[in-house]
C-alpha positions as protocol buffer text, in pm:
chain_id: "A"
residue {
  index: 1
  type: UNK
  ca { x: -4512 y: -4456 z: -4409 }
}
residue {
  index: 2
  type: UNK
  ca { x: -4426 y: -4168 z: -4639 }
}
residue {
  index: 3
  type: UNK
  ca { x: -4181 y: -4035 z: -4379 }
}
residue {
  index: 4
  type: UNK
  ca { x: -3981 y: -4395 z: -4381 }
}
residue {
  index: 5
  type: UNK
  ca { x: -3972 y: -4445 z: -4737 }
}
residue {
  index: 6
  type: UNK
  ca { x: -3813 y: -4012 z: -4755 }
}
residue {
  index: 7
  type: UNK
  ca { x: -3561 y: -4132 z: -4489 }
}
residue {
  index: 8
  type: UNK
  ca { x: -3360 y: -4365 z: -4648 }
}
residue {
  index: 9
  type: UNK
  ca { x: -3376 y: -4153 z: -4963 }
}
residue {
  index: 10
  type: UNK
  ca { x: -3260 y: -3848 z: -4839 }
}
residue {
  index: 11
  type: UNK
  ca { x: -3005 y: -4051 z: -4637 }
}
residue {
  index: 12
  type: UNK
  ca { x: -2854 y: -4208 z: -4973 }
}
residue {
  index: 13
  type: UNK
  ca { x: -2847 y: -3836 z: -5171 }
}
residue {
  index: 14
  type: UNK
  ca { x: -2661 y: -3734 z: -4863 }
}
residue {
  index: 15
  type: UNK
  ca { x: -2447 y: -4012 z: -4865 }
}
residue {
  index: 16
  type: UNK
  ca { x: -2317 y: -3963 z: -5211 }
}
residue {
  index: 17
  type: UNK
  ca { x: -2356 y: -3649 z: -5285 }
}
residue {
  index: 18
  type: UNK
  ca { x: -2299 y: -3633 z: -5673 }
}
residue {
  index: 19
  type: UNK
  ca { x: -2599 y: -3567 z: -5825 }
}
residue {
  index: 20
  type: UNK
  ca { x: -2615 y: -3185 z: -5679 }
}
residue {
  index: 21
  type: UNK
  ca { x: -2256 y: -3119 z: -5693 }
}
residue {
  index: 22
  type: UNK
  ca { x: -2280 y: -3185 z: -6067 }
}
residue {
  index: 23
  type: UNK
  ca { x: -2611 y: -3009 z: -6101 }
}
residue {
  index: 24
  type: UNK
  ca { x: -2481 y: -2662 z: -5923 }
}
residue {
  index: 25
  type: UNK
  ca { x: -2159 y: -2681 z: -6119 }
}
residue {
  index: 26
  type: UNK
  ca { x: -2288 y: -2743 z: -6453 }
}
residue {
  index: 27
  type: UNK
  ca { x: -2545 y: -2412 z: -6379 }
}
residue {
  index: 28
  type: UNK
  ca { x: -2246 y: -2247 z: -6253 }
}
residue {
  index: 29
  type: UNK
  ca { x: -2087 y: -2279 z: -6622 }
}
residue {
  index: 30
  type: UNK
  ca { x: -2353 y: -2216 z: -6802 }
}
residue {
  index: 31
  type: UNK
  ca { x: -2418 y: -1882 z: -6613 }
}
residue {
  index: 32
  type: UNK
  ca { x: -2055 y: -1784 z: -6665 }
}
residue {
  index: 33
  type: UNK
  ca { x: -2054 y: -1865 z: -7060 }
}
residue {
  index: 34
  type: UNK
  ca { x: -2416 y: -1612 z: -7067 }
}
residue {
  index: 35
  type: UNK
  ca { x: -2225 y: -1390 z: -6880 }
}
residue {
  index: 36
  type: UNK
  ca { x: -1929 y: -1367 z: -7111 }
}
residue {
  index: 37
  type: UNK
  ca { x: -2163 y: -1352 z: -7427 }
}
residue {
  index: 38
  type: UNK
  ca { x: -2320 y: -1096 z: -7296 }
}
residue {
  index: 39
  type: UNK
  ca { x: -2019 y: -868 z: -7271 }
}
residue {
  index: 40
  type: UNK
  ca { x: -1945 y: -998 z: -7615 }
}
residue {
  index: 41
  type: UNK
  ca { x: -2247 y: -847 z: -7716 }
}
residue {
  index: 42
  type: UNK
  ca { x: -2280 y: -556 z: -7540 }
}
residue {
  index: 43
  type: UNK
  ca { x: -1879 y: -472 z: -7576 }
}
residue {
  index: 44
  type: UNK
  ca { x: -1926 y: -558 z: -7967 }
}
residue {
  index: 45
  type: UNK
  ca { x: -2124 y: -185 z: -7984 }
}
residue {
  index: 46
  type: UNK
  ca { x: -1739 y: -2 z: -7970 }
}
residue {
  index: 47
  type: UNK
  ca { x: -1939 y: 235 z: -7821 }
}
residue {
  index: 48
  type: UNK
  ca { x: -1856 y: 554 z: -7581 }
}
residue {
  index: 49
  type: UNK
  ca { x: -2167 y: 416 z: -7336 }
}
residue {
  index: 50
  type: UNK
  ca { x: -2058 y: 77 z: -7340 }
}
residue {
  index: 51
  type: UNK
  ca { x: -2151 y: -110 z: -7020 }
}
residue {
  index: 52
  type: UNK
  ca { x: -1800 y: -282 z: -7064 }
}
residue {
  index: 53
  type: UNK
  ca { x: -1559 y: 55 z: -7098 }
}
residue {
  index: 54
  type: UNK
  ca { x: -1570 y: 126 z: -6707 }
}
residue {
  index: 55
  type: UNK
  ca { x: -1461 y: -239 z: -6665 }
}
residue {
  index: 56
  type: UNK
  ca { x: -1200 y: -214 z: -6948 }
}
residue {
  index: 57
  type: UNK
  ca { x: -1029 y: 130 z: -6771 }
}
residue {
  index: 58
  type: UNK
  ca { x: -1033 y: -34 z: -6466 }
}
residue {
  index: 59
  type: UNK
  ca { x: -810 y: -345 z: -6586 }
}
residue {
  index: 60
  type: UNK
  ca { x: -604 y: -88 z: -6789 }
}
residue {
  index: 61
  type: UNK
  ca { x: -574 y: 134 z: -6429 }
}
residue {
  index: 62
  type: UNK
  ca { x: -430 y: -199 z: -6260 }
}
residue {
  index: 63
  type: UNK
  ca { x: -256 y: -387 z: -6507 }
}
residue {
  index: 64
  type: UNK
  ca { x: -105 y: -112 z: -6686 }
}
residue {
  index: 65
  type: UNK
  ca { x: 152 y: -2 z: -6446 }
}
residue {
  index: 66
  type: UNK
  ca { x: 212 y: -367 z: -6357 }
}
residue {
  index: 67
  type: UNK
  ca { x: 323 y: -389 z: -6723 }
}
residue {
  index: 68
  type: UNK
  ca { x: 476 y: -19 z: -6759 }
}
residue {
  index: 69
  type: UNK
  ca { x: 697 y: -172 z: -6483 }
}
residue {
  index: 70
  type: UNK
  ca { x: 794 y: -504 z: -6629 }
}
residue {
  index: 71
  type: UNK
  ca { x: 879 y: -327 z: -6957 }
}
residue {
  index: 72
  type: UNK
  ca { x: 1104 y: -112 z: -6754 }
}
residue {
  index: 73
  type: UNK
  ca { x: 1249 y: -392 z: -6573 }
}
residue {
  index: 74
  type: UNK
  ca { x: 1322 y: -598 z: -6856 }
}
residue {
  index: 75
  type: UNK
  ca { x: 1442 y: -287 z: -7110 }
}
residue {
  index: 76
  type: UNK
  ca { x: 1834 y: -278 z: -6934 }
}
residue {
  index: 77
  type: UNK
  ca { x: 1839 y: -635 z: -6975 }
}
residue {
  index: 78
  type: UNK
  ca { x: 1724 y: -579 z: -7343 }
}
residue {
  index: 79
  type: UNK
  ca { x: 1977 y: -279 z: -7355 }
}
residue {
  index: 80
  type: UNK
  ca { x: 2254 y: -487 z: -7270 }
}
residue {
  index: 81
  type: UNK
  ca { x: 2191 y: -807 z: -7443 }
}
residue {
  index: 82
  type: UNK
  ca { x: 2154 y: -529 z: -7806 }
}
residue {
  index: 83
  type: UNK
  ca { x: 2470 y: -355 z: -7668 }
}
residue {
  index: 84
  type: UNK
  ca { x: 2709 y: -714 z: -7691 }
}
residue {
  index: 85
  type: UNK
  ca { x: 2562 y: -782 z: -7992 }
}
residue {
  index: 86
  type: UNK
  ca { x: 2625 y: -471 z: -8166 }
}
residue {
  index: 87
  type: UNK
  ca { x: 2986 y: -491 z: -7997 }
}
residue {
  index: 88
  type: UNK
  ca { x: 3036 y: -821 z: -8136 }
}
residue {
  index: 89
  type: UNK
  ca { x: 2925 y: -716 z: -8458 }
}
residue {
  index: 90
  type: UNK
  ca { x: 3186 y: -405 z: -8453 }
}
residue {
  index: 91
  type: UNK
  ca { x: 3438 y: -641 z: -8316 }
}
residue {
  index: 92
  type: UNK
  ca { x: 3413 y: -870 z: -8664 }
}
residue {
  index: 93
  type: UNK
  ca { x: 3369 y: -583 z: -8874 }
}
residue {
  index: 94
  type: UNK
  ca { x: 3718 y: -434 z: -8697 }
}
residue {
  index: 95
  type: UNK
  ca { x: 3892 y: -794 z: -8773 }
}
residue {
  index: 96
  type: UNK
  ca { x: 3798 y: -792 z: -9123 }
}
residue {
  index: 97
  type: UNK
  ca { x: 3876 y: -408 z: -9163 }
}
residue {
  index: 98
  type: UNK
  ca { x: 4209 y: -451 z: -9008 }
}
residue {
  index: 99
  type: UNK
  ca { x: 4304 y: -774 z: -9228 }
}
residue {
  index: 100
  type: UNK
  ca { x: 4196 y: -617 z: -9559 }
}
residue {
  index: 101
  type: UNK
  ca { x: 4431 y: -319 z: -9437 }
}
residue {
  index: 102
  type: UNK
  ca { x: 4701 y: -547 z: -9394 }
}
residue {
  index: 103
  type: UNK
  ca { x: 4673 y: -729 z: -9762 }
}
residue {
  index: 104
  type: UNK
  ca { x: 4622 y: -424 z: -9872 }
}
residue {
  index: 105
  type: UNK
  ca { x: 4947 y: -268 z: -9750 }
}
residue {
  index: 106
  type: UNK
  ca { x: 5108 y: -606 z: -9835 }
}
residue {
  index: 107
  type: UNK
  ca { x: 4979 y: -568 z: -10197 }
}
residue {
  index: 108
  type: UNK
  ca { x: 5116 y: -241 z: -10191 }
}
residue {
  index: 109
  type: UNK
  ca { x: 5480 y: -280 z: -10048 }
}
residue {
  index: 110
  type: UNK
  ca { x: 5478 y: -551 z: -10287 }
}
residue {
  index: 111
  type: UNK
  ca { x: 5402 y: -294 z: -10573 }
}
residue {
  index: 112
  type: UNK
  ca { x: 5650 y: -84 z: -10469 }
}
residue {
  index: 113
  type: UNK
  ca { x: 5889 y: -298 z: -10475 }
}
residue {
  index: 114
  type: UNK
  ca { x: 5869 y: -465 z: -10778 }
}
residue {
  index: 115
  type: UNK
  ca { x: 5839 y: -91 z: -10896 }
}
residue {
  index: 116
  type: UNK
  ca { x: 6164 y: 14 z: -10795 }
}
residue {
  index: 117
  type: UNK
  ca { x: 6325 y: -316 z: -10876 }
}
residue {
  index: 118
  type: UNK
  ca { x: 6240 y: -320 z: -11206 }
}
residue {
  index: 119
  type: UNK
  ca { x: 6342 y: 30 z: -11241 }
}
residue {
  index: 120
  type: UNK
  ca { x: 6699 y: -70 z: -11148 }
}
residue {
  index: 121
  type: UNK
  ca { x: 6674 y: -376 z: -11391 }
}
residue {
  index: 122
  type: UNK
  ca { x: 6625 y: -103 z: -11640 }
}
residue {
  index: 123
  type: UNK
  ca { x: 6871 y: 103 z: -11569 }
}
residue {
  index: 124
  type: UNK
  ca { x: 7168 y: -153 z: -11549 }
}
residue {
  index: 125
  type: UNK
  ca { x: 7076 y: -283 z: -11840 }
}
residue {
  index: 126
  type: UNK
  ca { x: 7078 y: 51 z: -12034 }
}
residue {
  index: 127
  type: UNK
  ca { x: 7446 y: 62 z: -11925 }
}
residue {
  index: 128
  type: UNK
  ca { x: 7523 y: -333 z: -11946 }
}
residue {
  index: 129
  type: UNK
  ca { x: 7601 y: -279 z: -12318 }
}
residue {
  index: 130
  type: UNK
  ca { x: 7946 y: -128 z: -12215 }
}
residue {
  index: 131
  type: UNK
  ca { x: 8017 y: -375 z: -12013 }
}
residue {
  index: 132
  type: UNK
  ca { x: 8062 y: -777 z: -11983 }
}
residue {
  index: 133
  type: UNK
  ca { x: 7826 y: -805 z: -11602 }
}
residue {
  index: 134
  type: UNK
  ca { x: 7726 y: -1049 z: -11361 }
}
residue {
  index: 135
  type: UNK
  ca { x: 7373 y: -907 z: -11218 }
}
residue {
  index: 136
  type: UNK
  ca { x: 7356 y: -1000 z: -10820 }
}
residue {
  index: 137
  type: UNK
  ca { x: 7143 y: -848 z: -10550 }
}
residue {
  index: 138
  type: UNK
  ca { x: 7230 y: -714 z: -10201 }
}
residue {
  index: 139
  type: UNK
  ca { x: 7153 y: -957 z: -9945 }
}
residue {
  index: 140
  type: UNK
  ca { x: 7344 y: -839 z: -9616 }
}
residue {
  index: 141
  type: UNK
  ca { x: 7526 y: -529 z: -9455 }
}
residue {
  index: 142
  type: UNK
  ca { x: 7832 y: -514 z: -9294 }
}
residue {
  index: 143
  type: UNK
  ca { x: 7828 y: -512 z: -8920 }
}
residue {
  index: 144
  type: UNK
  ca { x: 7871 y: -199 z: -8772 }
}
residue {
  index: 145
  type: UNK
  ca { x: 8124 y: -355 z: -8548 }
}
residue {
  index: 146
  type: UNK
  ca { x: 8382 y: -409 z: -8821 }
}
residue {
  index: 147
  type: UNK
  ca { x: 8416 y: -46 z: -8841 }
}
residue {
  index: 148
  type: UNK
  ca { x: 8370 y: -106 z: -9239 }
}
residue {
  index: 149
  type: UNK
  ca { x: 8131 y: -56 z: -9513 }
}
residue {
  index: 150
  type: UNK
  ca { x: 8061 y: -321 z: -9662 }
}
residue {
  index: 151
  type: UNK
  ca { x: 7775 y: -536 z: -9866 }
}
residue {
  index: 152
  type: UNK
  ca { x: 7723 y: -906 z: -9946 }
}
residue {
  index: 153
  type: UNK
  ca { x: 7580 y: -1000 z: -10294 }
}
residue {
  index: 154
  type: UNK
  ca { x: 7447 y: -1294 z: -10369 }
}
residue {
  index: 155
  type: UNK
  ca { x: 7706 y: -1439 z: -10670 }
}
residue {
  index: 156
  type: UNK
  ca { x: 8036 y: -1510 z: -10610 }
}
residue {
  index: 157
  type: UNK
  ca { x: 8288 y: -1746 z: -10804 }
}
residue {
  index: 158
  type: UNK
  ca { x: 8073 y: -1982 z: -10949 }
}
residue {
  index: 159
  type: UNK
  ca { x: 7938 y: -1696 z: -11142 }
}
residue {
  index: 160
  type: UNK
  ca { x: 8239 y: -1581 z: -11249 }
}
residue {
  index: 161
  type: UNK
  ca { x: 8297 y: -1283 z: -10982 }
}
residue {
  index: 162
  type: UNK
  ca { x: 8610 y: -1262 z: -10837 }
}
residue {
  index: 163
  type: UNK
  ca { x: 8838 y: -997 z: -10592 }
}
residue {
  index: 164
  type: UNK
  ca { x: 8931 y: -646 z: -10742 }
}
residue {
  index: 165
  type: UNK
  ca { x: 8599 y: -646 z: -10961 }
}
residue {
  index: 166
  type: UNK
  ca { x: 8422 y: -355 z: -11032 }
}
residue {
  index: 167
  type: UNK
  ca { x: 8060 y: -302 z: -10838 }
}
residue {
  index: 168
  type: UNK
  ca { x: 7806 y: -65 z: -10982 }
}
residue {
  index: 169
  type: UNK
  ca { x: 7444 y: -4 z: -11069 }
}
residue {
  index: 170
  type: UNK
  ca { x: 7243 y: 195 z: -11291 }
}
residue {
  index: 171
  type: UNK
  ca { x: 7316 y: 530 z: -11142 }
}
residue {
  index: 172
  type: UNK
  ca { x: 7715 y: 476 z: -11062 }
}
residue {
  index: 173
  type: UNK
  ca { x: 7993 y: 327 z: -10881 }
}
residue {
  index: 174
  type: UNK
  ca { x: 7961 y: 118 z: -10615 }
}
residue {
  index: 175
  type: UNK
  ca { x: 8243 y: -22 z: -10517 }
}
residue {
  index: 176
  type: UNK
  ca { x: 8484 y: -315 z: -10571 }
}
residue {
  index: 177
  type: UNK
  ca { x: 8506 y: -704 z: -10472 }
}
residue {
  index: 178
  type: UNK
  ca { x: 8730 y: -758 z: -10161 }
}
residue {
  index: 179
  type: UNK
  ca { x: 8610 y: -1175 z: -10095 }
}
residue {
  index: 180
  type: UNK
  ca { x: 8443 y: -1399 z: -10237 }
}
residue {
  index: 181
  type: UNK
  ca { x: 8253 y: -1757 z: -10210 }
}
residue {
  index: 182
  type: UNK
  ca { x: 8128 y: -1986 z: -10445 }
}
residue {
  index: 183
  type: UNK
  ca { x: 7754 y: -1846 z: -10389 }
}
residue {
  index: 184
  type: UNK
  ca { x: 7841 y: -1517 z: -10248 }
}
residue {
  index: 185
  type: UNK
  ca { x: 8138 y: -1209 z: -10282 }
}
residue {
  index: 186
  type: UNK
  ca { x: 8159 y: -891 z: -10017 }
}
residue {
  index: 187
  type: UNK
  ca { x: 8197 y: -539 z: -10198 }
}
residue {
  index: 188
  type: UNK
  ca { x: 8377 y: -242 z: -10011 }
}
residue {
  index: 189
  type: UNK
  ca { x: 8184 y: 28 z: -10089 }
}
residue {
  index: 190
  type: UNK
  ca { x: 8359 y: 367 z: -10224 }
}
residue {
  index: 191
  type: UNK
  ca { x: 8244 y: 549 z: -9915 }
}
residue {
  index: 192
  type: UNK
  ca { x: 8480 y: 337 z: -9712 }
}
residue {
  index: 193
  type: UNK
  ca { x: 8788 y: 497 z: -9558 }
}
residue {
  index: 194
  type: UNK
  ca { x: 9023 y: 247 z: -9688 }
}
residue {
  index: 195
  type: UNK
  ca { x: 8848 y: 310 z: -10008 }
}
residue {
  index: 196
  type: UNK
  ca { x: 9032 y: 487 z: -10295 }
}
residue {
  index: 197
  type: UNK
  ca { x: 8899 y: 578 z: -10672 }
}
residue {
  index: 198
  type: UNK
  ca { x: 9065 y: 740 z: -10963 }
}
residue {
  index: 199
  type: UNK
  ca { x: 8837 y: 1006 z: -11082 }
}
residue {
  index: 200
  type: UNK
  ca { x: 8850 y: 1205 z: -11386 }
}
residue {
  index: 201
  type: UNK
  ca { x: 8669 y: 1583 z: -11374 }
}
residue {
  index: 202
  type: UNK
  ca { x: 8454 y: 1564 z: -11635 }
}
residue {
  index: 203
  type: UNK
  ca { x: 8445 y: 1926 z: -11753 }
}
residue {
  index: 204
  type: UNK
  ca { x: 8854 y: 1944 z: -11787 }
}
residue {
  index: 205
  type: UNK
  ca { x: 8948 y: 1586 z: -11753 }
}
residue {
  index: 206
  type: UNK
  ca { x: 9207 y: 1647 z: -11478 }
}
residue {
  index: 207
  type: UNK
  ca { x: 9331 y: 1334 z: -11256 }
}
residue {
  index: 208
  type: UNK
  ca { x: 9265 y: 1271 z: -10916 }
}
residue {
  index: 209
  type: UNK
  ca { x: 9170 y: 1072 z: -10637 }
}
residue {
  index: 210
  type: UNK
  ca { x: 8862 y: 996 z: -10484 }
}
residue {
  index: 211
  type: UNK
  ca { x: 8876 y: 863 z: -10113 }
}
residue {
  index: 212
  type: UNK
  ca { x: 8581 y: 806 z: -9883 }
}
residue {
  index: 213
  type: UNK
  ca { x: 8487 y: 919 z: -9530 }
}
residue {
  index: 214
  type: UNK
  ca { x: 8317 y: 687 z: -9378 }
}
residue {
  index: 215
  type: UNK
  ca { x: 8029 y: 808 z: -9271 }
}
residue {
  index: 216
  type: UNK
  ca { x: 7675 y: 681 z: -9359 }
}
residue {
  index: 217
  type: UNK
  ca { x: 7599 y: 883 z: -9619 }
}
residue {
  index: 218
  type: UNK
  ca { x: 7906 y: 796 z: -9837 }
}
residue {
  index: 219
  type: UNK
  ca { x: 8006 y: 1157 z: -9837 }
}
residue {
  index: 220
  type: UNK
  ca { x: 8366 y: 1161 z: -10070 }
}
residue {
  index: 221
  type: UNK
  ca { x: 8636 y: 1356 z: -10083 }
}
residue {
  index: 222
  type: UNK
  ca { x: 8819 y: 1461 z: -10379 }
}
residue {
  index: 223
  type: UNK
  ca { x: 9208 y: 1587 z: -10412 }
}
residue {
  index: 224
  type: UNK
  ca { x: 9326 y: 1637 z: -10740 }
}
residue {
  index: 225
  type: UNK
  ca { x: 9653 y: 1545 z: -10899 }
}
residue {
  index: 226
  type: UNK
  ca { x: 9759 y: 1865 z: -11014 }
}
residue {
  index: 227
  type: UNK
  ca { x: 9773 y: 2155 z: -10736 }
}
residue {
  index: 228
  type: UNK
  ca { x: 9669 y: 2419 z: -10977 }
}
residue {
  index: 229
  type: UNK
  ca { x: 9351 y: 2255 z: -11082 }
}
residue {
  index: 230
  type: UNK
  ca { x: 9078 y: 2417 z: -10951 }
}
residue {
  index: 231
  type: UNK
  ca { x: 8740 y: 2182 z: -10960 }
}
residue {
  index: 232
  type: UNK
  ca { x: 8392 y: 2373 z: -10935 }
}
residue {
  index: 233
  type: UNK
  ca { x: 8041 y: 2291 z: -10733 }
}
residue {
  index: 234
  type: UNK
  ca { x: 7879 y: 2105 z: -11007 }
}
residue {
  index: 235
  type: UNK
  ca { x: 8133 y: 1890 z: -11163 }
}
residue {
  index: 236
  type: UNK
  ca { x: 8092 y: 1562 z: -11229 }
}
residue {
  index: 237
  type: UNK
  ca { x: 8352 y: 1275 z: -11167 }
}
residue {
  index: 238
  type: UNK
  ca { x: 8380 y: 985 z: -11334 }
}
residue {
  index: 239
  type: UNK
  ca { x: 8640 y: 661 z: -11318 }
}
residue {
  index: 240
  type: UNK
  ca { x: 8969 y: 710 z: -11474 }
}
residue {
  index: 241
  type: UNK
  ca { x: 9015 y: 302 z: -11478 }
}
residue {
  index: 242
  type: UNK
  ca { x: 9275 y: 80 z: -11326 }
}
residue {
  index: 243
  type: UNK
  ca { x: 9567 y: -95 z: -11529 }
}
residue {
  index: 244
  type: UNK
  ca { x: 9351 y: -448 z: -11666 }
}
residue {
  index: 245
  type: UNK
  ca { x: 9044 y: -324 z: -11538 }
}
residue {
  index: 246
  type: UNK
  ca { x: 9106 y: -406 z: -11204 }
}
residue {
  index: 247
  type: UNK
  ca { x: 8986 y: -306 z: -10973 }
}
residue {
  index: 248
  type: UNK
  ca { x: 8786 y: 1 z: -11129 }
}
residue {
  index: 249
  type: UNK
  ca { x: 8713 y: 0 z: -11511 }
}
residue {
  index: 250
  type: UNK
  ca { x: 8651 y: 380 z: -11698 }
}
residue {
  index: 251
  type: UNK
  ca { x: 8419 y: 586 z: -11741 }
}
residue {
  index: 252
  type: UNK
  ca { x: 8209 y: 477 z: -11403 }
}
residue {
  index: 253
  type: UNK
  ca { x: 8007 y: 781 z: -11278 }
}
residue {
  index: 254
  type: UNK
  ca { x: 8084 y: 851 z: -10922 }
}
residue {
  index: 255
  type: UNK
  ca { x: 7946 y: 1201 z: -10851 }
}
residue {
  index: 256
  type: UNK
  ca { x: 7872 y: 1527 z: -10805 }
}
residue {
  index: 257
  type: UNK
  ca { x: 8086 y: 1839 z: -10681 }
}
residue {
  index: 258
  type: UNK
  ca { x: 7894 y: 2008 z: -10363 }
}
residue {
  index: 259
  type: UNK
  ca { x: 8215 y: 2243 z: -10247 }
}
residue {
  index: 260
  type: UNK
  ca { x: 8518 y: 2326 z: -10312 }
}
residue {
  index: 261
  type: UNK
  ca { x: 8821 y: 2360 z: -9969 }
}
residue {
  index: 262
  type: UNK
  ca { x: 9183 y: 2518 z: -10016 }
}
residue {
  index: 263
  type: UNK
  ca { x: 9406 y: 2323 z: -9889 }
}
residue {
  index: 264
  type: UNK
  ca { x: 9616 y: 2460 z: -9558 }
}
residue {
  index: 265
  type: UNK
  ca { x: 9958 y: 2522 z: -9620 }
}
residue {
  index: 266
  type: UNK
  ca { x: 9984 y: 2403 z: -9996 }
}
residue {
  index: 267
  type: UNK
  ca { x: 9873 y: 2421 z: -10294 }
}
residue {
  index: 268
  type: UNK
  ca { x: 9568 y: 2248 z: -10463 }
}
residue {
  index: 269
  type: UNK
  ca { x: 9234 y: 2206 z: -10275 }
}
residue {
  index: 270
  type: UNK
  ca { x: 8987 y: 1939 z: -10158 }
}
residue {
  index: 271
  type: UNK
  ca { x: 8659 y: 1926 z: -10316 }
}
residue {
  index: 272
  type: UNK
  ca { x: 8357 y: 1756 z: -10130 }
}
residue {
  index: 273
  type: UNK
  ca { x: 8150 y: 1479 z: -10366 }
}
residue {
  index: 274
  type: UNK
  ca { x: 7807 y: 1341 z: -10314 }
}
residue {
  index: 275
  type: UNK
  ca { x: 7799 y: 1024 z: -10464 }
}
residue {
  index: 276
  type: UNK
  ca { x: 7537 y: 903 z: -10726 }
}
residue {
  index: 277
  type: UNK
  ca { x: 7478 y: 608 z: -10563 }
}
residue {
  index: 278
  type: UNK
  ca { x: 7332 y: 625 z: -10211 }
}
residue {
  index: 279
  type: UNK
  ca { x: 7464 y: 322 z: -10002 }
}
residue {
  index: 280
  type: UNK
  ca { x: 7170 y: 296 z: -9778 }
}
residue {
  index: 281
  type: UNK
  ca { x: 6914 y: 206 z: -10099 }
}
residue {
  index: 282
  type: UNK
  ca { x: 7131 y: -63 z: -10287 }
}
residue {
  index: 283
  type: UNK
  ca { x: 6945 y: -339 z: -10388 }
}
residue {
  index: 284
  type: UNK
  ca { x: 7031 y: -484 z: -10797 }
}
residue {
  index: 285
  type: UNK
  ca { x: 7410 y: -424 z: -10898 }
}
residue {
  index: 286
  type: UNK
  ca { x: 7619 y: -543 z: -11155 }
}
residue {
  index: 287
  type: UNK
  ca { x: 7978 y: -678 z: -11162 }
}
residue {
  index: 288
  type: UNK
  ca { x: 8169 y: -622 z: -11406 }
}
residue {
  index: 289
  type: UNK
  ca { x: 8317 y: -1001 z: -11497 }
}
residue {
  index: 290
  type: UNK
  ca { x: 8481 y: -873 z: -11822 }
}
residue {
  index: 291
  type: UNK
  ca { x: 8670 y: -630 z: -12002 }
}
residue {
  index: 292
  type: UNK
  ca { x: 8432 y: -292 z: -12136 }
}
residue {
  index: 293
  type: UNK
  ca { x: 8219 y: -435 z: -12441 }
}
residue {
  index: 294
  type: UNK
  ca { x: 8346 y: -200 z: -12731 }
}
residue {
  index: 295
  type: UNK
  ca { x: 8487 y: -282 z: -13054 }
}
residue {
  index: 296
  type: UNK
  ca { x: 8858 y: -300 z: -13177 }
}
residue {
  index: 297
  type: UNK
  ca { x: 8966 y: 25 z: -13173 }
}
residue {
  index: 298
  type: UNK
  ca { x: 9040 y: 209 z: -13514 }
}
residue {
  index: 299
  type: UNK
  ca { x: 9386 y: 246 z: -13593 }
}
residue {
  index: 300
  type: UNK
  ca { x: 9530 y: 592 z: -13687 }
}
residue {
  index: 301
  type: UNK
  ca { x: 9795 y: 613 z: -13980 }
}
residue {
  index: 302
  type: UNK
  ca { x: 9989 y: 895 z: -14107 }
}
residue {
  index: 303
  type: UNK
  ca { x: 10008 y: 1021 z: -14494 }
}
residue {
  index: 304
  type: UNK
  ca { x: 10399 y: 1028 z: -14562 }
}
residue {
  index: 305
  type: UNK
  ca { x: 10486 y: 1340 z: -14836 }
}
């Protein structure tokens, strides 16, 4: 009877099997979590005998090169990803480097040139007092395929400037007015070869003429009126005027004496002038739109006996 009733019993733990699954699993757990605290507890000692070290060197033995490696592996990737970004970070600072550079040359050439500008303002107008003058600045050169030299100022007629007018700045003579527009007049510049000035030597106040070259640097030659004058390195030349004023008016610096030539074959000599102005740095002129600015002349009377 016993045997019977066990059958079917047996039969149905066997048939669904849950009750000792569940039983072996849950004693599986527990023995793992009194495992574990155990090696809490024993590990917790920090000791040179714990029970735990040999299985501590051993992970360290297998998982250490595994992770010596990976660092390795990943540290060119690492390398490379710091190297762009420290290249894009030199990159911006090079952008902003080069643009301050560039405002601050721009702040500079702008310095400058209001600099020098003003420093011809101030020297035409400690001359401008002798004169009646139209200020203008140079705003073109003559081509070099007109064979001339030339510049173009920006006043012309409806400023009052008109041809044979007298051209200079605050250190001399520049030339005179050869065309005009209303806006705009061309000056032929003394160091032109059609180009002729009276001068007057300064240190004996003996006539001649001053014609120029030519060449670029407005180099001038100088032949004097009477043979037996002699001119010296050093003298200075100034303007000798033109009947009305036109197209030179006196006393107009034009140079300096660098050397003196005998002339071949006759008398006299030929004296070689640097000009005071140099035509390759003219920026502010004046033109002279009116007669010199002087009062009436004093007259002179004799005493009868």
């Amino acid at each position: 009877m016993l045997k019977d009733l066990g059958t079917p019993a047996k039969g149905l733990v066997r048939a669904t099997g849950m009750p000792r699954q569940i039983r072996r699993r849950r004693t599986v757990l527990v023995l793992v979590i009194l495992a574990c605290f155990t090696l809490i507890v024993l590990d917790a000692r920090r000791s040179a005998g714990s029970p735990v070290e040999p299985l501590r060197e051993a992970a360290a033995g297998v998982f250490g090169p595994l992770e010596s490696t990976a660092s390795s592996a990943r540290q060119p990737v690492d390398n490379l990803r710091d190297r762009f970004a420290e290249m894009d970070r030199l990159k911006a600072e090079n952008e902003k480097l080069k643009k301050d550079n560039e405002n601050l040359t721009e702040e500079l050439t702008t310095s400058d040139y209001a600099r020098n500008r003003a420093q011809e303002l101030d020297k035409l107008l400690k001359i401008a007092p002798a004169y009646t003058m139209t200020p203008a600045r140079v705003i073109g050169i003559g081509g070099a395929q007109t064979f001339s030299h030339t510049v173009t100022i920006d006043a012309g007629t409806a400023d009052g400037v008109h041809t044979d007018m007298t051209v200079l700045n605050g250190t001399g003579l520049v030339g005179r007015v050869v065309r005009t527009t209303a806006g705009t007049a061309t000056v032929l510049l003394i160091g032109d070869r059609n180009s002729t000035v009276g001068g007057r030597l300064n240190s004996t106040l003996a006539l001649g003429f001053v014609s120029g070259r030519g060449d670029v640097a407005g180099t001038l030659d100088y032949k004097l009126v009477d043979p037996k004058a002699r001119p010296k390195v050093g003298d200075r030349i100034v303007t000798w005027g033109s009947s009305g004023n036109a197209p030179y008016v006196p006393g107009v610096p034009i140079g300096v004496v660098t050397s003196v030539t005998p002339n071949e074959g006759s008398l006299g000599s030929t004296a070689t002038i640097k000009p005071d102005v140099d035509p390759t740095r003219i920026d502010t002129v004046g033109v002279v739109t009116g007669p010199p600015a002087r009062p009436p002349r004093a007259q002179i009377t004799g005493k009868g006996n």
